[in-house]
C-alpha positions in Angstrom: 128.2 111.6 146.4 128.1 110.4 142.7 126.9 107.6 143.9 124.1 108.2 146.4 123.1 110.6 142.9 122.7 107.8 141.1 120.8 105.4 143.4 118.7 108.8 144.2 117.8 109.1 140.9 116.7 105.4 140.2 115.1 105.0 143.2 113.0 108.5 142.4 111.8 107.5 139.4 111.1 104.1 139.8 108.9 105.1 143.4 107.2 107.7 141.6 106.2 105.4 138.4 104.9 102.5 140.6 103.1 105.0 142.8 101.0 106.6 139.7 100.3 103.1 138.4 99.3 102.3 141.8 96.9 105.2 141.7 95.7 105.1 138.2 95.6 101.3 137.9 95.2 100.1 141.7 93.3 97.0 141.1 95.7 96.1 138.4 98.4 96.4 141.2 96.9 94.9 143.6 96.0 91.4 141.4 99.6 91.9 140.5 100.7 91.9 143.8 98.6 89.2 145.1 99.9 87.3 142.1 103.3 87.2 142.9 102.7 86.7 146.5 101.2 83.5 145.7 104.2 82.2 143.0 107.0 80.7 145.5 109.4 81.4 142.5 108.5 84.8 142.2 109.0 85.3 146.1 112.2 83.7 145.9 114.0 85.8 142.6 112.1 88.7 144.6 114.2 87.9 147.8 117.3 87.1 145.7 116.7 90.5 143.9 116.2 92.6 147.5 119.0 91.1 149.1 121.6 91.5 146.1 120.2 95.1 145.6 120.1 95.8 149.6 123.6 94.3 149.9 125.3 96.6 147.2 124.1 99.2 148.5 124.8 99.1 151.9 128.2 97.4 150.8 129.1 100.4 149.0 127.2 103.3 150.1 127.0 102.0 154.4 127.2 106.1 155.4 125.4 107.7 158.4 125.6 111.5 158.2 123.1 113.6 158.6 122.1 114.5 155.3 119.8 113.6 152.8 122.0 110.5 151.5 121.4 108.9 154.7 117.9 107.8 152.9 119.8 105.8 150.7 121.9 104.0 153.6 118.1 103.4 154.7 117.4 102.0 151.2 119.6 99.8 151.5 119.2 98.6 154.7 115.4 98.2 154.1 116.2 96.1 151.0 118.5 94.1 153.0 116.4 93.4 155.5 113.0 92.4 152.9 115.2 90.4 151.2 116.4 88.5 154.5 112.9 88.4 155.3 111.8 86.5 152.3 114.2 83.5 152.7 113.5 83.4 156.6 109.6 84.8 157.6 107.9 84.3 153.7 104.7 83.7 156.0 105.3 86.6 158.6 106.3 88.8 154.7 102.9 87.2 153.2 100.9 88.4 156.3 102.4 91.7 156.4 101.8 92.3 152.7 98.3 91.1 152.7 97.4 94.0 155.5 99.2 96.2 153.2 97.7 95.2 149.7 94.1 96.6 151.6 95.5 100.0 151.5 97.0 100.8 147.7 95.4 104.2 147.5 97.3 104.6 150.9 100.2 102.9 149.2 100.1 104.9 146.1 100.4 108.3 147.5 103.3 107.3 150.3 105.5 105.5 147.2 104.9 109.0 145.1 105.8 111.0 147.8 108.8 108.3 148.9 109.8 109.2 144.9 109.3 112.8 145.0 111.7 113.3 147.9 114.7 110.9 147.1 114.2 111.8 143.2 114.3 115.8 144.5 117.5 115.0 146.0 119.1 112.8 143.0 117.8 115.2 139.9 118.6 118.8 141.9 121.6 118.5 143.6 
């Protein structure tokens, strides 16, 4: 349970940081965004940083109960699986994010939220 605290908290706060910025700054985001989609070298350490990040978590926190730490499980997974992604689709990733990048306001709001709920769960329990 320590654990899925800890990730809970980082995960919280970093969602709900990148989702104000998102919302205050949006077209900063989004040139920053389309910027790194565009750098091969960024997409790489980005996939090398999801899949190191998605592997220890699911390596060490792989538990489906049904309870909030579940979400982190999820995290995981989801990291996993973008940074899998990047190695083996970067063009199927690239199209995908493009659709996305059209929608930060959208974005935003999901990513606070997305922070608001895991962060509830790491800072009050």
């Amino acid at each position: 349970m320590e654990l899925s605290i800890l990730v809970a908290k980082i995960f919280g706060l970093t969602y709900v940081l990148l989702g104000l910025g998102m919302l205050l700054n949006g077209a900063y985001y989004k040139k920053t965004f389309e910027g790194f989609l565009k750098d091969a070298g960024l997409m790489l350490f980005g996939g090398m940083a999801a899949l190191i990040i998605g592997f220890l978590i699911v390596n060490s926190h792989n538990i489906w109960v049904k309870d909030w730490t579940v979400i982190i499980t999820i995290l995981g997974w989801l990291a996993l699986l973008k940074g899998a992604l990047i190695f083996l689709a970067p063009k199927f990733l690239l199209n995908l994010s493009a659709k996305i990048l059209k929608h930060t306001t959208f974005m935003g709001v999901f990513v606070v939220l997305a922070g608001l709920i895991v962060g509830y769960f790491g800072f009050c329990s």
